[in-house]
Every structure is written in C-alpha cells, then in structure tokens.
N, C-alpha and C positions, 0 to 999 in steps of 0.2 A: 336476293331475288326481289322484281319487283313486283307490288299487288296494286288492283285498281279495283274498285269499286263503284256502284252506283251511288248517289247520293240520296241521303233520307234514312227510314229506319231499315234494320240490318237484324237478322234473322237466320238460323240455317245455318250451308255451310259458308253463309259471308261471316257470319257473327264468327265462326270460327278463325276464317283467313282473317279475319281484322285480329285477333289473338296472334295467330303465326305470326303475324307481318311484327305487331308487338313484341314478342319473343325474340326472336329473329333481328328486330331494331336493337333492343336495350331499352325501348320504355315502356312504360306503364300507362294507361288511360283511366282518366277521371271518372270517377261514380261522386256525383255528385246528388244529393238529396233534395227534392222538393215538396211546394207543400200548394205552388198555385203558379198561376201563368207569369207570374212577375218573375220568379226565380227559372220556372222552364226556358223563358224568354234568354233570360239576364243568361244562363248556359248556354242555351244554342249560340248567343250574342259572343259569348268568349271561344268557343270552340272554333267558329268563323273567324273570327280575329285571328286566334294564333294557328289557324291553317290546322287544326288537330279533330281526331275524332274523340269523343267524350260519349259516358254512359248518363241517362237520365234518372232516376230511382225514385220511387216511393215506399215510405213506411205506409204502413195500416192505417196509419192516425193520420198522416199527410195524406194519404187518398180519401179519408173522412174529412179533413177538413177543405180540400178541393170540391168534393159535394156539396158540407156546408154543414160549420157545427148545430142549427137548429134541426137535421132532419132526424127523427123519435126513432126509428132504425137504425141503431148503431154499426150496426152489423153490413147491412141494405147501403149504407151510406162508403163504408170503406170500400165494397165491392165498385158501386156505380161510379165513386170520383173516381177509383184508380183507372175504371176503365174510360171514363172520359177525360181522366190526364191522358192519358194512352193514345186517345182520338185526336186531341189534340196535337201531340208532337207527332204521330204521321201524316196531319192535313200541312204541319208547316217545315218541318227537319230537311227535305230535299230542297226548301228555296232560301235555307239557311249555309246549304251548299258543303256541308257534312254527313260523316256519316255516323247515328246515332243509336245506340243500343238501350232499348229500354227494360228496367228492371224492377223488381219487389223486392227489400230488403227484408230484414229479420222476421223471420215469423217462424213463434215457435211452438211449444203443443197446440198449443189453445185457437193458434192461428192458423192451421191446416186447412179449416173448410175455409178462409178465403181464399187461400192459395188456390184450391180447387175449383171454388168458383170463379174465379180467374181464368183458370186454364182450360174452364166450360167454355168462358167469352171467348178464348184464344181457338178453341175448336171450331165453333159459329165460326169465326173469323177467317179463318181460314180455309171454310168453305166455300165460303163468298170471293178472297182475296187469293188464297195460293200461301199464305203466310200465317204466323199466329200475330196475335195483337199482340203480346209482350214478347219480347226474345229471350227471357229467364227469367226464372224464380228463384227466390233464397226461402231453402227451405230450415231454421236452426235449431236443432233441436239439439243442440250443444249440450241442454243442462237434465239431460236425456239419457238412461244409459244407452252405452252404443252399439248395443242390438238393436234396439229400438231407433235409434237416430240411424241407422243405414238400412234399417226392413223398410221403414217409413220414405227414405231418399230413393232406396231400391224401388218402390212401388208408384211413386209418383212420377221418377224419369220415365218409368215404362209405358204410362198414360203421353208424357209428353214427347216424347223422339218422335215417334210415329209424325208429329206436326213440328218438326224443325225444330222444339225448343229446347233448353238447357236446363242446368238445375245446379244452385250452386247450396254448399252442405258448409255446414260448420263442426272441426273438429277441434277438442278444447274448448276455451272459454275467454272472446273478447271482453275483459274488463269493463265494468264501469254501465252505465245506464243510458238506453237511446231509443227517444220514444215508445216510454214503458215497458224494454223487454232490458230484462238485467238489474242487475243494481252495483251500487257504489261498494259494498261490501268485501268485493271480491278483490280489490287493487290492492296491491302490494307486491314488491319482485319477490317477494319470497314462494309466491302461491302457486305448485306444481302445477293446479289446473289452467294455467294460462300458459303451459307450456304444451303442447301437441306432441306426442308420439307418432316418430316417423312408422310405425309396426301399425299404428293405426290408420296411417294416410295411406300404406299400402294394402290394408285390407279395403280400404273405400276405392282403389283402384281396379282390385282385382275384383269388386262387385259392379259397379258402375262403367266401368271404362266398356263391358261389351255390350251395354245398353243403350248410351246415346253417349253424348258430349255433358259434362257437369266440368265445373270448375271448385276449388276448395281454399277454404278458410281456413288456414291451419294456425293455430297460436303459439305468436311466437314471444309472447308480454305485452301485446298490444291493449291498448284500452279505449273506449269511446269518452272521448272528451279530453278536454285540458288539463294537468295535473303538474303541483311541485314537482321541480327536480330531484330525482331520485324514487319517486314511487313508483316508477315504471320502467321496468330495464328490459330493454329487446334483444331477442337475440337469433335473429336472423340464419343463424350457421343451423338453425335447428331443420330450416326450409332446404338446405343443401341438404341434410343430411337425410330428407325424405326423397328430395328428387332420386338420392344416390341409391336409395335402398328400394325404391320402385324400378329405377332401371338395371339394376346388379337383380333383380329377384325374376324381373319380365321381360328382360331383354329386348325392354324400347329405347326407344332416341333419348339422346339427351335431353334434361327436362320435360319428362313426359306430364306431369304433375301443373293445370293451371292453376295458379295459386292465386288468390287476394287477400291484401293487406286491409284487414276495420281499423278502426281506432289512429287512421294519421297524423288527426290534426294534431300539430305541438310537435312531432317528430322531429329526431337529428335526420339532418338531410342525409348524411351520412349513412347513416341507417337505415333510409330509403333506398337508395342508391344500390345498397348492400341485399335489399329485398330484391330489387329489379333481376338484379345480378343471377338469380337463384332462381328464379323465375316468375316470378310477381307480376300477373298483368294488367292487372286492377286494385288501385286501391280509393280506399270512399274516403267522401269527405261531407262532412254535414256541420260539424261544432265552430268551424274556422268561417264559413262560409256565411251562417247565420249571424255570427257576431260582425261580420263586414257587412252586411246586409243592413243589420239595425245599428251600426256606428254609424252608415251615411244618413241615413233617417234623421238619427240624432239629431248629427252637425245641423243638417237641412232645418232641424226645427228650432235649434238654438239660432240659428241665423238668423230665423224669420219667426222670434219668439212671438211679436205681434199679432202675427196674420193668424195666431194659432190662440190667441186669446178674441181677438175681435173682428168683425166682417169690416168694419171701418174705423180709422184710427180715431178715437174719442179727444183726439188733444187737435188735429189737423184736418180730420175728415179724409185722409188718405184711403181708397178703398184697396182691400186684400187680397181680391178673388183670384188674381195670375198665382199668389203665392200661398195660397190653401189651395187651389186645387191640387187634387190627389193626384193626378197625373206627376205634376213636378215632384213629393217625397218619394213616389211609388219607385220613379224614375234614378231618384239620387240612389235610392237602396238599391235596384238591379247594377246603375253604373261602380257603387261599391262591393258589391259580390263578382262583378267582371274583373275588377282591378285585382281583388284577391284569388279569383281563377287564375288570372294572366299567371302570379306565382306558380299555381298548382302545375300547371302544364310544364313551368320550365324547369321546377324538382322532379319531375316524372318523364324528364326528355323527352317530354311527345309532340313539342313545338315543329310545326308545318311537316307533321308524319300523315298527316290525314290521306285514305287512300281513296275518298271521292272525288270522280273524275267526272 
C-alpha cells in the first residue's frame, strides 16, 4: 500500500501511518539523539539526502544543554531547551522536505515531572495549533517494578491520547549508561534482566493498546554504547516470540506489538536486520553518531593545528580567521555525523522510504 504524507513534524494518526508504512516496508527509522542546532541541522541534512524520514530526540541533559549549561535551574532549563528544540524543528522540518517525529528519550523515576511538564507545553500547543509539540515521550521506568512501570505508562497515555500523542515504555533493561540514566554495571550476556518477557509485553498490551498508541522497548541484550566483542549477545527471536504471544492471546494482526531497538550502535547488521524482521520500527542512535561528529572536529583541527594556536602566524604573519571560525569546525562535525547517518539509513532499509509528498 502506498502512504503520503505532508512534510514537516508528524503527530497523531500520521505518526502512526509513518509506522505502518515502516512495518509494512521492512525498515526501520532513525532516532537519532541531539543536544543543539548543529546536530538537529546535520539530521534533518541526512534525512533529505537519503529521501528518508528520521525521528529527532532529546535526553533531559540534551534539552539542558540546548538551553545552556549556566542556567541555576536545572530542572527550568531541561524543560525550556527541549521545548525550544521542539520549536525549532517545527519552524524548519517541512522546508527540509521530510517527515520528522520528535521525541524524549529515557526518563526514568526521577524524570516524570519533566515528562509532564512537557506534555503541559504539548497541551498549550495544541490549543493554539491542532497538534502537540512533541509526537512522543519515553517514559523508562524499566528499573521499576512492573506494576509500577505500567500504572505509571497507564496514567500518563491517558493525559496524552486525548492530544495525538504517544508514549513509548521500557520493558527489561537496556544495558549500559546514557546520559545518566543506567549504568555500566548491568552488561553482560549472561544478565536475565536484559532479556524481556514476552508474558510481560503482553500484559503492557492488553493495558495500553485500549488507550492510545504507545510503542515498546522490549530487551532483547541490547546495551547503550560500544562494547568488546562478546559482552553482549542479542537475541532478537525473543521480539518474535512476543509479537506471537500478543497475537495468539488477542487475536490481532500480524505484529501488533511496535517495538524499538536502544542500544544499536556497534550492532551485527545482521541482527538488525533480524530485529526489523519482527517488527522493529525504530531504533536510536546516539554513541556512533557522536563519536562521528567529534572525529570530524578533530581531523578539522589537526589540520589547522595553527589557526587553533594563534590569530596570525608568528613565523609569516599568515592570518587565521577563515580557519578558526566556528562556522568551518561546527560545519566539518555536522558533515561527519551526515556521512555516519548516510550508514544508519542503509542498515535500517529506509533509504528514499520517506512518505513526504
């Protein structure tokens, strides 16, 4: 079937159809992580290029530091950046000529009331626009017992449906530490808690699914971040085995269950490939992305070791200022986080899937 969309942010039942068409394709769409306009930029820039649609995301700490790590309200500050990251990629997402879903990643007890206050802004917003300002929250309360992590998912869709939004839960436990929710602690293939019970992704179905639209984290040995070979072993057949026991128990469609893959960067393609398969229609990327980001930097300033010690050259009187301005590093690092997207898209088959028309 074919879908089309308007171009810009996506909400509602597009945010949905942009799933189905996913589903339905065999790929997956990028949740990429940001933390300012260089990287929002350097995303919308890759998503254009390879004709695909892409999610935007912030952590807590990335919407603090889009505000600005001097402001003395820690709290005040995660709220106002993510909501003027927000602002930001609906003023420019449609003349980027995609279509863009914007997100909040991890947030876990401690993180609630921003969630909340978020999806105050998303209310406001939507009395003004017709739309929320975000199209989904990640709610994680993974390290939660899971009464509590689905009363709490339970309570928060039901503020959010009513205005278009989504809500994505975490069951189990992605590995490893990202932007201060987690820790390193937990990696090892041996650790049951990074495996998800499929008896648990069908109890967050059968609470959620008559509420609104939510999507799920289910762990399958995923971890955030790069790690030796061998400390982390995935095993994807575990994501079949929930789709099978949601749909044997509630007699929905095939893969009723939207899932998303944490922890990709470093992945066997293979094993992506094998998540998509099962129903996987997002997976994030943050640890791969950043390290492309500050390798171009690098290079850029090894190259122009000079201009980064002196305003004019002390041996020739050469002056520096083309190759210190910020513009040019700021510039190498967005065009090395594009080149490392370009990857991203063609592991996640979502190369010129984009459904803005």
């Amino acid at each position: 079937m074919s879908y089309s969309l308007k171009p810009g942010v996506v909400t509602g039942d597009d945010y949905k159809t942009l799933l189905k068409a996913a589903k339905e394709g065999a790929y997956a769409i990028p949740a990429v992580n940001t933390v300012g306009t260089n990287s929002v930029n350097a995303v919308m820039e890759a998503a254009a290029k390879n004709n695909s649609d892409v999610i935007i995301q912030f952590s807590n700490s990335g919407g603090q530091f889009y505000a600005g790590k001097s402001l003395e309200d820690a709290f005040e500050a995660k709220v106002l950046g993510s909501v003027s990251a927000a602002q930001h990629v609906h003023l420019l997402a449609e003349k980027y000529g995609i279509c863009v879903v914007l997100h909040t990643d991890h947030a876990n007890k401690g993180l609630i009331p921003w969630v909340e206050a978020l999806v105050s802004h998303s209310e406001a917003y939507y009395e003004i626009h017709g739309k929320p300002l975000y199209t989904s929250h990640m709610l994680d309360l993974s390290a939660e017992d899971i009464d509590f992590n689905l009363s709490e998912s339970k309570r928060l869709l039901e503020r959010m449906a009513p205005i278009g939004m989504s809500l994505e839960i975490e069951l189990g436990v992605t590995g490893g530490e990202e932007d201060g929710v987690g820790s390193d602690d937990d990696i090892g293939a041996d650790n049951p808690l990074l495996y998800t019970q499929p008896e648990d992704c069908l109890r967050a179905w059968e609470l959620l699914s008559p509420i609104g639209h939510f999507s799920l984290a289910a762990s399958f040995g995923n971890v955030h971040g790069v790690y030796k070979p061998g400390n982390v072993k995935l095993r994807p057949e575990i994501l079949k085995s929930a789709q099978e026991l949601v749909e044997s128990t509630c007699g929905t469609e095939l893969k009723p269950l939207d899932l998303v893959f944490h922890g990709g960067s470093g992945s066997e393609k293979a094993k992506i490939t094998e998540a998509i398969s099962y129903g996987v229609i997002k997976m994030n990327i943050d640890t791969d992305t950043q390290f492309a980001y500050a390798k171009a930097v690098g290079d850029y300033v090894d190259a122009n070791a000079k201009a980064f010690k002196y305003q004019i050259d002390p041996e020739d009187g050469t002056p520096y200022k083309k190759q210190y301005d910020p513009r040019k590093f700021l510039r190498a690092g967005e065009e090395g986080m594009v080149e490392r997207l370009d990857e991203a898209f063609a592991d996640l088959s979502s190369i010129g899937k984009s459904l803005a028309q």
